[in-house]
ChimeraX commands (.cxc) that place a marker at each C-alpha (Angstrom):
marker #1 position -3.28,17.61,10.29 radius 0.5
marker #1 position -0.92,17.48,7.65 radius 0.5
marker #1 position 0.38,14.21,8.51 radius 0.5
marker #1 position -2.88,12.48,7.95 radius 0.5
marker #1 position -3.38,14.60,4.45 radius 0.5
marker #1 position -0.59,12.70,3.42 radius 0.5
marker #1 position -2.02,9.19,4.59 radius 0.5
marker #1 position -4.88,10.05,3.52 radius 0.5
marker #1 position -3.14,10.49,0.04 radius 0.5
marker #1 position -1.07,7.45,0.30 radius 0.5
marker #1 position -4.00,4.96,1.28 radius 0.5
marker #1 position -5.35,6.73,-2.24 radius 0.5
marker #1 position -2.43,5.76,-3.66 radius 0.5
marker #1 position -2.06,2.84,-2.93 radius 0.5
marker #1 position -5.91,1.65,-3.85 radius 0.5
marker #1 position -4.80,3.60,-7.18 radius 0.5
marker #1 position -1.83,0.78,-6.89 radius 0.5
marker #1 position -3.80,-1.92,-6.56 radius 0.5
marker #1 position -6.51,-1.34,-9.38 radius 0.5
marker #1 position -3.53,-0.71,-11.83 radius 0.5
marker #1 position -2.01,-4.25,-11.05 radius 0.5
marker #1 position -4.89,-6.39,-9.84 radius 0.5
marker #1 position -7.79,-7.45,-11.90 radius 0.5
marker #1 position -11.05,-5.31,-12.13 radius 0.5
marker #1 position -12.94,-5.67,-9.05 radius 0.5
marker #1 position -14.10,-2.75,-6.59 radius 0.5
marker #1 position -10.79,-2.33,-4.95 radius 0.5
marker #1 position -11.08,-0.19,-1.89 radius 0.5
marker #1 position -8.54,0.63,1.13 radius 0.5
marker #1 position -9.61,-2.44,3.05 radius 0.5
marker #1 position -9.55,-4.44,-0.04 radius 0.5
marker #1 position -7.13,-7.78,0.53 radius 0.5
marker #1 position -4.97,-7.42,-2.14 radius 0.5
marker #1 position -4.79,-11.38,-2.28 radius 0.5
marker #1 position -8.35,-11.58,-1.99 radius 0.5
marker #1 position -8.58,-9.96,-5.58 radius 0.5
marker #1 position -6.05,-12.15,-7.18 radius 0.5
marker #1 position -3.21,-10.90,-6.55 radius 0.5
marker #1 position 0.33,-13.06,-5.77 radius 0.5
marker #1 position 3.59,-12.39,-5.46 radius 0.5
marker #1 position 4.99,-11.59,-8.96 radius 0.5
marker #1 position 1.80,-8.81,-9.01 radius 0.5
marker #1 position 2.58,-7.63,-5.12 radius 0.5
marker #1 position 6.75,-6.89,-6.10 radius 0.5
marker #1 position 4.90,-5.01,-8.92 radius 0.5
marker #1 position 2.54,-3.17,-6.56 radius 0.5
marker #1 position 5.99,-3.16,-4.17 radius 0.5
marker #1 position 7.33,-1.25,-6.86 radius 0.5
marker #1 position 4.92,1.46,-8.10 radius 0.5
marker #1 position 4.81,2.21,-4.31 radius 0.5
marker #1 position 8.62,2.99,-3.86 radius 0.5
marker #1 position 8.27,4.84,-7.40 radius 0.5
marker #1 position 4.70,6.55,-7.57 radius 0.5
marker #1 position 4.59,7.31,-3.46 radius 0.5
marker #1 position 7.80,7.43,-2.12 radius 0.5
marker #1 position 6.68,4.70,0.27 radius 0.5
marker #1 position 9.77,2.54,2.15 radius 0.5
marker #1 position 7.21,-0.39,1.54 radius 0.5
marker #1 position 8.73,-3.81,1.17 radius 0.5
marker #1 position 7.59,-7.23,0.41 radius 0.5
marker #1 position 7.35,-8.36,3.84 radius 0.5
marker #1 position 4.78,-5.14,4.84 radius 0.5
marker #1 position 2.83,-5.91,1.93 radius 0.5
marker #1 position 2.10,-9.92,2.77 radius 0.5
marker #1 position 2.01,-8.92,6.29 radius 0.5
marker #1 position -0.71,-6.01,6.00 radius 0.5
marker #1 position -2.24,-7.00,2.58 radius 0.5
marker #1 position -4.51,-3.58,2.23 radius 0.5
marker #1 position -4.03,-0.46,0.80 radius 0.5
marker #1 position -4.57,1.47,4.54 radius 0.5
marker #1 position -2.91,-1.59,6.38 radius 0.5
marker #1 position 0.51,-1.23,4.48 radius 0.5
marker #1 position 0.34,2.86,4.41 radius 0.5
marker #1 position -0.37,2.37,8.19 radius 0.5
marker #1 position 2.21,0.13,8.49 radius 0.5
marker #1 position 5.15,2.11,6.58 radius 0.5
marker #1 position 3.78,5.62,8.61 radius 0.5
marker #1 position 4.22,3.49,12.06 radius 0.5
marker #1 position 7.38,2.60,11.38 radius 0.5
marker #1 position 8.44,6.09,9.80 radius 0.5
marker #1 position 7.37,7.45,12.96 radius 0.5
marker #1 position 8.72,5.52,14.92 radius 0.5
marker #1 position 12.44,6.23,13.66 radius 0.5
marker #1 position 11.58,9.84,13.70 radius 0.5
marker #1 position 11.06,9.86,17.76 radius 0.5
marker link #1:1,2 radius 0.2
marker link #1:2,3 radius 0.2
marker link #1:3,4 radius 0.2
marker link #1:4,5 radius 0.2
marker link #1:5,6 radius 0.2
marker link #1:6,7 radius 0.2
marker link #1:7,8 radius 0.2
marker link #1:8,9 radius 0.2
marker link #1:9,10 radius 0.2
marker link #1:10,11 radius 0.2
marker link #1:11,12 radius 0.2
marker link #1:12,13 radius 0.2
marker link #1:13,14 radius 0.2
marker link #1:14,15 radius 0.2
marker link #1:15,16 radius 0.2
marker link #1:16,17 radius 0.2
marker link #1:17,18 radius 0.2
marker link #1:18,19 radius 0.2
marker link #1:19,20 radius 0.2
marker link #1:20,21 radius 0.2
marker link #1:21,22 radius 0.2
marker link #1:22,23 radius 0.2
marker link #1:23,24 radius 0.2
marker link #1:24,25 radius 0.2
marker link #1:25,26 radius 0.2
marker link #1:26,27 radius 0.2
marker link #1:27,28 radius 0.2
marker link #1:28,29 radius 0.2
marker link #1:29,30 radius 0.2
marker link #1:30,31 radius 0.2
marker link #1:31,32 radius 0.2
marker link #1:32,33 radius 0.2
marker link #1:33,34 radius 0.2
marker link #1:34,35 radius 0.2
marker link #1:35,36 radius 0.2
marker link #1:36,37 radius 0.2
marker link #1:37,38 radius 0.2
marker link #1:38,39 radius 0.2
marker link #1:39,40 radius 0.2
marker link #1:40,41 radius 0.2
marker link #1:41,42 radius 0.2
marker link #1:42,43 radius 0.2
marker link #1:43,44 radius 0.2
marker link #1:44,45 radius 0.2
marker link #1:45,46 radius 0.2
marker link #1:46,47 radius 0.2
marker link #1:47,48 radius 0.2
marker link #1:48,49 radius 0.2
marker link #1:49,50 radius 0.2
marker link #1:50,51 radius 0.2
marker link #1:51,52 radius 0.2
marker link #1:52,53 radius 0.2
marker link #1:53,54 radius 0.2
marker link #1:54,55 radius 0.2
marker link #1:55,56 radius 0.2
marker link #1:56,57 radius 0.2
marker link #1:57,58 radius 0.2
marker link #1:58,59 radius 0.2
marker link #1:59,60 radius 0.2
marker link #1:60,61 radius 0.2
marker link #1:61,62 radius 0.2
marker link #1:62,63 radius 0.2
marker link #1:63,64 radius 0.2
marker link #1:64,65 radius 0.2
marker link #1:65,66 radius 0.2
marker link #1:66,67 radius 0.2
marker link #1:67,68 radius 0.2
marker link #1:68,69 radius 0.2
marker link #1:69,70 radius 0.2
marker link #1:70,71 radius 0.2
marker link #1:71,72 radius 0.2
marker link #1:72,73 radius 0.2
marker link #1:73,74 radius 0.2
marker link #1:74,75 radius 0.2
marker link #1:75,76 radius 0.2
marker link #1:76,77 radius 0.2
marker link #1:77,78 radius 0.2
marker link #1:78,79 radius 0.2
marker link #1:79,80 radius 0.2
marker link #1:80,81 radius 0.2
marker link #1:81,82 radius 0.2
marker link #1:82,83 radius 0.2
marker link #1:83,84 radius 0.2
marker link #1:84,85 radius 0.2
view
């Protein structure tokens, strides 16, 4: 239960991330982050309030790869548990 308080919280995060870098627009967690103008000088941005704001081990490659706020906090959480197993 805990664990998917703090998803929860990091997909808010990260759609936090996203409407602080990206252009106005209604930015949700399945919003496509290149969708609403973002590209890649904006995504090492978003990259970096990640790492900084969240404490998320996201890196470039997750964020082309999953492009949404829940994708990429999905992503990172997958691969966090895996290497906790």
């Amino acid at each position: 239960m805990a664990e998917q308080l703090d998803v929860d919280r990091s997909i808010e995060g990260m759609v936090e991330i996203f409407k602080a870098v990206l252009p106005p627009g209604e930015i949700t967690a399945d919003s496509d982050f290149f969708d609403f103008g973002g590209h890649s000088i904006l995504a090492g941005q978003a990259v970096a309030r990640a790492r900084a704001q969240l404490s998320l081990s996201v890196s470039m490659r997750d964020f082309f790869a999953a492009r949404t706020p829940k994708a990429i906090v999905e992503a990172v959480n997958g691969r966090t548990s895996l290497s906790r197993s």
